[in-house]
C-alpha positions as a Markdown table, in Angstrom:
| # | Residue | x | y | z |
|---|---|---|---|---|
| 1 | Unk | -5.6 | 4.0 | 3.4 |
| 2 | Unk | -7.9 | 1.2 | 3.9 |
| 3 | Unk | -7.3 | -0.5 | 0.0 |
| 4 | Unk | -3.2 | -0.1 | 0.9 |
| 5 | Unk | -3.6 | -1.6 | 4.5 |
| 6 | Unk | -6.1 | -4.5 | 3.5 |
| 7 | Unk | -4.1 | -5.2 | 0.4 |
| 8 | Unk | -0.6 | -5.4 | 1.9 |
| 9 | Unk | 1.3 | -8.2 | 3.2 |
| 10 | Unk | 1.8 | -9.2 | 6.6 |
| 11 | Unk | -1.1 | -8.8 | 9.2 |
| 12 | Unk | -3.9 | -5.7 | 8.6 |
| 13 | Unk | -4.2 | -3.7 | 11.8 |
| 14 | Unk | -7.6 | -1.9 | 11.6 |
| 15 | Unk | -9.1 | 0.6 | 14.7 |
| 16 | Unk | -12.7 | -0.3 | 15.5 |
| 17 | Unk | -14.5 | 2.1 | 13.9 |
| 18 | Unk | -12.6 | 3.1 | 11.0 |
| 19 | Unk | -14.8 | 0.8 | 8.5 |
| 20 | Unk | -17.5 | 3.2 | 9.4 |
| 21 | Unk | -15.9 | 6.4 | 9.5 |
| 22 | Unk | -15.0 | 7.3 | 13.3 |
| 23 | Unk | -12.6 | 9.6 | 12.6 |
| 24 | Unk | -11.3 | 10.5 | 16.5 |
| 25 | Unk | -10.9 | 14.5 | 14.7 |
| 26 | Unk | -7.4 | 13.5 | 13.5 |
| 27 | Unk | -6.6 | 12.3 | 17.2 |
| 28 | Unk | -3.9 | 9.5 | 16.9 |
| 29 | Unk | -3.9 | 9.6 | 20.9 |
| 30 | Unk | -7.3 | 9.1 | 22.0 |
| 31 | Unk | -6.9 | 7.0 | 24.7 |
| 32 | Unk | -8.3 | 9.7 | 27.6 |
| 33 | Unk | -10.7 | 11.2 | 25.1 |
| 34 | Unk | -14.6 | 9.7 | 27.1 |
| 35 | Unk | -16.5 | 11.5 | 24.9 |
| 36 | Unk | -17.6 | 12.1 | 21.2 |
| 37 | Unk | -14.0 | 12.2 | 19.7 |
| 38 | Unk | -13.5 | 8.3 | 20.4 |
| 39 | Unk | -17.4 | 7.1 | 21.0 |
| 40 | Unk | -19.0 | 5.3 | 17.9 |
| 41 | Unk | -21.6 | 6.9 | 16.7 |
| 42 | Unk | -23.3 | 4.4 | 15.5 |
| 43 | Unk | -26.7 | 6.5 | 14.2 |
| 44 | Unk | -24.4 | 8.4 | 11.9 |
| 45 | Unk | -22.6 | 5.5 | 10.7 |
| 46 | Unk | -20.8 | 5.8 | 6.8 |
| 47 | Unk | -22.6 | 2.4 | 5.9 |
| 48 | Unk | -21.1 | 2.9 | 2.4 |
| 49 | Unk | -17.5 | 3.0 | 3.7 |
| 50 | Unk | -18.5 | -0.2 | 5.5 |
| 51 | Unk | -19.2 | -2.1 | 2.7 |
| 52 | Unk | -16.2 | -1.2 | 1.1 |
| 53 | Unk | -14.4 | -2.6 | 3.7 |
| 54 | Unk | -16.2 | -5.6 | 4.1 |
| 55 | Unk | -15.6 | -5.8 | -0.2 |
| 56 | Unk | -11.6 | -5.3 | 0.3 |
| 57 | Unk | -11.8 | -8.0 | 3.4 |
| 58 | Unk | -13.6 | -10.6 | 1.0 |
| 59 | Unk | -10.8 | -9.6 | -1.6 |
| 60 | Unk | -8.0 | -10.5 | 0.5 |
| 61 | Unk | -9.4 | -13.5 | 1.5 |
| 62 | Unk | -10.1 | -14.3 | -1.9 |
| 63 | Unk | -6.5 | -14.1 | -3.0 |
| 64 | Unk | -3.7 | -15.5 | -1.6 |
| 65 | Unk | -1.3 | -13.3 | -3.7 |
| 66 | Unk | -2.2 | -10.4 | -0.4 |
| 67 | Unk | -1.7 | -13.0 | 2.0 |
| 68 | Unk | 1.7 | -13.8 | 1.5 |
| 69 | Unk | 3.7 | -15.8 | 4.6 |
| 70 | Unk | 6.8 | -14.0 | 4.0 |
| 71 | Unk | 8.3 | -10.8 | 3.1 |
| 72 | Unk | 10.0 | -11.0 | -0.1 |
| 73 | Unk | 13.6 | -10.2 | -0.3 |
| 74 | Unk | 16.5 | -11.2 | -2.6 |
| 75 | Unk | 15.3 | -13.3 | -5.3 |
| 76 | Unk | 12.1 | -13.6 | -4.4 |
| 77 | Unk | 11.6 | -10.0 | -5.2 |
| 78 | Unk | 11.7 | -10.7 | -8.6 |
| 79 | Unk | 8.2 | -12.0 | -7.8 |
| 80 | Unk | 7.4 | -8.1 | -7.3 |
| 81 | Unk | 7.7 | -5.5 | -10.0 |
| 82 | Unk | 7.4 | -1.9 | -9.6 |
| 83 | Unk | 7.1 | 1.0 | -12.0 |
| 84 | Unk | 6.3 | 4.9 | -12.7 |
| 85 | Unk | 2.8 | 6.0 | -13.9 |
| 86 | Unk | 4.6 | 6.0 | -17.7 |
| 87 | Unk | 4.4 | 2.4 | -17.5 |
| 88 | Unk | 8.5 | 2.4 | -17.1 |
| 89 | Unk | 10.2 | 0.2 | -14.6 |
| 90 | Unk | 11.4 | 2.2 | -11.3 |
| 91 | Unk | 14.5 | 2.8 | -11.1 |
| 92 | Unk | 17.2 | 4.8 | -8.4 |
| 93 | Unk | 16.3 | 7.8 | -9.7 |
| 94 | Unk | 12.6 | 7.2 | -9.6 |
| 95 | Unk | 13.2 | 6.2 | -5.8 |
| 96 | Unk | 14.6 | 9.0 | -5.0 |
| 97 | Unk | 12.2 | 11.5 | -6.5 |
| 98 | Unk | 10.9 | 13.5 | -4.0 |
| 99 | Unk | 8.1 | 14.7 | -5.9 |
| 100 | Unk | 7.0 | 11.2 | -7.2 |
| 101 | Unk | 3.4 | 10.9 | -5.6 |
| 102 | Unk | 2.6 | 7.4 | -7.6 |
| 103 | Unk | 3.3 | 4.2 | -8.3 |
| 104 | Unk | 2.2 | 0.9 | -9.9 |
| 105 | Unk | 2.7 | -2.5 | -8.5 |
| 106 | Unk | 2.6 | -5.7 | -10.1 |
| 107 | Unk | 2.0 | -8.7 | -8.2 |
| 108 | Unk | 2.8 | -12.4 | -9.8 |
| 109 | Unk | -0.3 | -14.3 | -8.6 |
| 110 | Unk | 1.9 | -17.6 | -9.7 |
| 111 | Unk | 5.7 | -17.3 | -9.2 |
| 112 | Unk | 6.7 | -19.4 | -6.0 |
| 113 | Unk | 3.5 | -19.5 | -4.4 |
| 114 | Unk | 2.8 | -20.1 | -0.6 |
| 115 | Unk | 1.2 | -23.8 | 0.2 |
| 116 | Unk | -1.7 | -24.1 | 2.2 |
| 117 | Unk | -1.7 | -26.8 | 4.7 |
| 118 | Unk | -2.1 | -29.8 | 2.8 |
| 119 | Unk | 0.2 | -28.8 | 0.5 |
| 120 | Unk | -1.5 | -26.9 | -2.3 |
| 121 | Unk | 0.1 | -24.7 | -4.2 |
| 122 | Unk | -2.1 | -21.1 | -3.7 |
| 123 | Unk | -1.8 | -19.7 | -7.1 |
| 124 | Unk | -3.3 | -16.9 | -8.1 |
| 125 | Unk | -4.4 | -14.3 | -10.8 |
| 126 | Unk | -1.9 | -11.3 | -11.4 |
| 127 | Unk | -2.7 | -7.9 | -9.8 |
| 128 | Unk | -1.8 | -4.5 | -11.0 |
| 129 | Unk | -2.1 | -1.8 | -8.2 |
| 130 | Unk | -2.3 | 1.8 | -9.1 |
| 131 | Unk | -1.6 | 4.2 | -6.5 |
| 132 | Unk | -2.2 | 7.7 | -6.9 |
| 133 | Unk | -1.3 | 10.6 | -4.1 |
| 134 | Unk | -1.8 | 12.9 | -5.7 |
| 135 | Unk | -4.7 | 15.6 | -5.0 |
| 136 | Unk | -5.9 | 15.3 | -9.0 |
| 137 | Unk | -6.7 | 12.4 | -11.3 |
| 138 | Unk | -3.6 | 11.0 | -13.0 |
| 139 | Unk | -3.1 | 8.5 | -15.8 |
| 140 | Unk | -1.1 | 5.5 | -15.5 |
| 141 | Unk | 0.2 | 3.7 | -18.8 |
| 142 | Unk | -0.1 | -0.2 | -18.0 |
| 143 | Unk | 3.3 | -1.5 | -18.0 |
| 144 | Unk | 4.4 | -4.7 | -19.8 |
| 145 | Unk | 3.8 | -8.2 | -17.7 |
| 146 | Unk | 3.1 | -11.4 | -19.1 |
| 147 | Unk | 2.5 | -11.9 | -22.8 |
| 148 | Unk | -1.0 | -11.2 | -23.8 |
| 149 | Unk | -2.2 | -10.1 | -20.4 |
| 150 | Unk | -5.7 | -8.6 | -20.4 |
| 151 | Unk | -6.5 | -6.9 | -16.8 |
| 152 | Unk | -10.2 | -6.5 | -15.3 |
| 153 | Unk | -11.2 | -4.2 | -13.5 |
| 154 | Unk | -11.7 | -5.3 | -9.5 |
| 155 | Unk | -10.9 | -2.1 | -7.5 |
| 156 | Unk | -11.5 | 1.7 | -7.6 |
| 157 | Unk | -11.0 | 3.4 | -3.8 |
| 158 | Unk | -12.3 | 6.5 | -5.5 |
| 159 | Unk | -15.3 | 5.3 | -7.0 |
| 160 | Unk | -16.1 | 2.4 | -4.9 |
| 161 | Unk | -19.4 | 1.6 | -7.1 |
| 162 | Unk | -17.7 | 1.9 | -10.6 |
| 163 | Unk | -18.6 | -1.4 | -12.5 |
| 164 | Unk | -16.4 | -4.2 | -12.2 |
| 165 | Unk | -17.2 | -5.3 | -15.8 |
| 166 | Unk | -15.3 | -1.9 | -17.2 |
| 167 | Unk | -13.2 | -2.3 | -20.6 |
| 168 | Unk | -10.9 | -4.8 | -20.4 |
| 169 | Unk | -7.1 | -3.3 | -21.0 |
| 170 | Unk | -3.5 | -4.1 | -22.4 |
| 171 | Unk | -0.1 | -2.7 | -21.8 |
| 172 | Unk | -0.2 | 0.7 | -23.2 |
| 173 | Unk | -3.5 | 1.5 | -22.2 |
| 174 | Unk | -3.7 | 4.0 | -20.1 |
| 175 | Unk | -6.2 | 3.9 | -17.1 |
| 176 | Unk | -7.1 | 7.1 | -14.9 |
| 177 | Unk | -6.6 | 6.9 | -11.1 |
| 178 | Unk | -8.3 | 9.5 | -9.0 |
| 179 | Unk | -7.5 | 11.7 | -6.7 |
| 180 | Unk | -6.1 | 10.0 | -3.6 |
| 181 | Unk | -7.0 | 6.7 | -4.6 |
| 182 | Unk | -6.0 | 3.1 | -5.6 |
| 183 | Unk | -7.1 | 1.1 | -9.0 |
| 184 | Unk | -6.7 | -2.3 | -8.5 |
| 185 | Unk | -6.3 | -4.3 | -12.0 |
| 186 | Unk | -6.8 | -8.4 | -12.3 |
| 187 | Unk | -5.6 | -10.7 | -14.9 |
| 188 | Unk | -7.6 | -13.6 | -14.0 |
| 189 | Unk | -5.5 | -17.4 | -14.3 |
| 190 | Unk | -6.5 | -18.5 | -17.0 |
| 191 | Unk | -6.3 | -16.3 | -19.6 |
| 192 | Unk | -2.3 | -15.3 | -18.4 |
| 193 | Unk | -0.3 | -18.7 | -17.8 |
| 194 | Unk | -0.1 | -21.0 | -21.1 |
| 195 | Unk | 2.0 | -23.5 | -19.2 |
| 196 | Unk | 5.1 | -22.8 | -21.1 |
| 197 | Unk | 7.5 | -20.4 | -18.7 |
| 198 | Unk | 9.5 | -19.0 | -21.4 |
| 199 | Unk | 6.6 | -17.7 | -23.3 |
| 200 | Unk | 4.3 | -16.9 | -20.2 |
| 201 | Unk | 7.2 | -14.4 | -19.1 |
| 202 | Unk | 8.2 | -13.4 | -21.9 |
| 203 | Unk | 7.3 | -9.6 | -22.7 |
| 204 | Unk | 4.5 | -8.1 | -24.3 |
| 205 | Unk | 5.3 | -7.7 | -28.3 |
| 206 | Unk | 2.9 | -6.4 | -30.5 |
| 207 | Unk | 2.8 | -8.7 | -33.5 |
| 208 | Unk | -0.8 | -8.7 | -36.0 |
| 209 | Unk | -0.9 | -12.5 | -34.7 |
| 210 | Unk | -1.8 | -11.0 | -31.1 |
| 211 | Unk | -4.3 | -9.1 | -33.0 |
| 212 | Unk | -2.9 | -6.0 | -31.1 |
């Protein structure tokens, strides 16, 4: 819950306490509870889930492909991909699956990018998110992107200390998500955009030059 609020766009809405594991019991409606279901217990505080949070916060700030000043709709959608955990792009069906529990998101770190005030373009690196509901690991098959795309590890809600240094992966690879958790997949700048738009969007083809 924390990676998908911090990492989503518009403005993340977090409770006091929930970077440190204040539960409330499940209470949503607290408000008259003067006692231990809403006081912090700060003795007993998860100081591991509190550095996570503070890690996704430093992540968001870090890239302004999260921090987007506007929803994107018509067009600029295009600037958003979505597929199944085959590595297939969604489609009606997909949507309308009630039994889908996953997904994968692609964020374009360089397609119409915001400007910061003194007019800066705020490009990016290109994100893969792996989201996984369901109550079991599950494998994803990375989808095809950019041309060449090599994606880093950055993210892993389940195993928050996992190295960020893991094997570097292409489209086709397939990369395990755990149980209830979100991989989060970074293709840093300079090794996706060659300048040339046609080729940086053109799609993945394995040829011996690419040496896949």
């Amino acid at each position: 819950m924390l990676t998908t609020l911090l990492l989503s766009f518009g403005v993340p809405l977090l409770l006091g306490g929930d970077e440190m594991g204040r539960t409330q019991q499940g209470n949503n409606n607290a408000y008259c509870q003067d006692n231990e279901i809403t006081w912090a217990d700060w003795a007993n505080a998860d100081t591991a889930l509190k550095d996570f949070t503070t890690n996704l916060i430093a992540f968001r700030r870090a890239h302004p492909v999260f921090r987007r000043r506007r929803f994107l709709a018509g067009a600029e959608a295009s600037e958003l991909e979505w597929f199944t955990p085959a590595g297939t792009p969604m489609n009606s069906g997909d949507w309308a699956d009630p039994s889908a529990r996953a997904i994968a998101i692609y964020l374009d770190g360089s397609d119409d990018p915001d400007r910061a005030a003194d007019g800066t373009l705020l490009v990016d690196d290109d994100f893969l998110l792996l989201v996984n509901s369901w109550w079991e690991p599950l494998g994803f098959v990375l989808p095809q992107t950019r041309r060449g795309v090599q994606w880093h590890a950055a993210i892993d809600s389940y195993d928050p200390t996992a190295p960020a240094e893991a094997a570097k992966c292409r489209a086709g690879d397939q990369v395990t998500v755990g149980p209830r958790a979100v991989v989060v997949r970074r293709s840093p700048l300079s090794t996706v955009h060659t300048g040339d738009p046609q080729l940086d969007s053109a799609p993945l083809t394995a040829t011996k030059a690419d040496g896949l």
